[in-house]
C-alpha positions in Angstrom: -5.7 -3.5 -25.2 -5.5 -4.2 -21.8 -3.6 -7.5 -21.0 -3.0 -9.4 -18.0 -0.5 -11.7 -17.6 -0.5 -14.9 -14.7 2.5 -16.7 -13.7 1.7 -19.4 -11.0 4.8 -21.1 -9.3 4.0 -24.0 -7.0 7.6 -24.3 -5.3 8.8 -26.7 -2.5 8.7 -26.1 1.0 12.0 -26.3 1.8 12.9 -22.8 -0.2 10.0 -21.0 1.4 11.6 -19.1 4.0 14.2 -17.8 1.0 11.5 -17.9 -2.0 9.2 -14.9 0.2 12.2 -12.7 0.3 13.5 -13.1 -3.0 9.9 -13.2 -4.4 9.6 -9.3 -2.6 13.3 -8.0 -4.0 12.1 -9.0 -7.7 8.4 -7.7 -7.7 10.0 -4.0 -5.9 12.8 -4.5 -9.1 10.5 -5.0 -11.5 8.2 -2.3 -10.7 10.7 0.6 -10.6 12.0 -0.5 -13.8 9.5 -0.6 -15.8 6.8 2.6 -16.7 4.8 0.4 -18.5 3.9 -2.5 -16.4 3.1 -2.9 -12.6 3.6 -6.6 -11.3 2.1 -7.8 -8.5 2.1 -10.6 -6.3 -0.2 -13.0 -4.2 0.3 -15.8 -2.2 -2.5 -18.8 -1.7 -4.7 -18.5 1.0 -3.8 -22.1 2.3 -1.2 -23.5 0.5 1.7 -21.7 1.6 4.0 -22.8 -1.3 2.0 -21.3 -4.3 2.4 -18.1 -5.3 0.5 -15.8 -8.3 2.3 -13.0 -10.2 0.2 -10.4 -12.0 1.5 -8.5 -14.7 -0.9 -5.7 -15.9 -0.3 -3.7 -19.2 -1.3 -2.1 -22.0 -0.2 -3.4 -25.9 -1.4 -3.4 -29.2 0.4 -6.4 -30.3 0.8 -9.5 -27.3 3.0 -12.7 -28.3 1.5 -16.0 -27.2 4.7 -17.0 -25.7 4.6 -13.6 -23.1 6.1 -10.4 -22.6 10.6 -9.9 -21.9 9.2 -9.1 -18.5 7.3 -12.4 -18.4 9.2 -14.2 -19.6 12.3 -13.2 -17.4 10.1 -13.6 -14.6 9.6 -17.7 -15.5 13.1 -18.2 -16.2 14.1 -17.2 -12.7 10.9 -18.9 -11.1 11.9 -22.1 -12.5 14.7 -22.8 -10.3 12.1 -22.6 -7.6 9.5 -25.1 -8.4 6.5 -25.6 -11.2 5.2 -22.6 -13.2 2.4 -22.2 -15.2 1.9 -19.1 -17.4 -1.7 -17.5 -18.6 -2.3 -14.9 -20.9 -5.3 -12.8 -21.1 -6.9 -9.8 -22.3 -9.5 -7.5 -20.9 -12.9 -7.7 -22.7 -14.1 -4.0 -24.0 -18.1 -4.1 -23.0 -18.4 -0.6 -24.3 
């Protein structure tokens, strides 16, 4: 199945003009080390200190909790502000 995974971060002003930078070197990271998923990232239209990670894969088995790519993404994050983390799977409408 097809699963996309959300982390939000809502961080504080202060650390923006370190956050963006830092945000960039972890997403390019990410992406070159893993095969299997491809992260991306998105910042609010008008609220300059939110921020959306998208983490697209395939599995046949998803834990609740995340993926070890998820997962390490949050733990770092946290330092940073508020996250909030979604889970969800692609419908099949075939």
């Amino acid at each position: 199945m097809k699963v996309l995974e959300i982390i939000e971060l809502r961080s504080v002003s202060k650390q923006l003009n370190f956050l963006k930078p830092e945000l960039n070197s972890l997403i390019n990271k990410l992406n070159k080390e893993s095969n299997d998923c491809t992260v991306k990232i998105y910042s609010h239209l008008h609220v300059d200190t939110d921020f959306s990670l998208h983490l697209h894969y395939d599995s046949n088995k998803t834990d609740i909790n995340g993926s070890p790519i998820g997962l390490q993404i949050i733990s770092i994050l946290k330092e940073f502000g508020l996250t909030y983390h979604h889970m969800w799977c692609e419908l099949n409408t075939q």
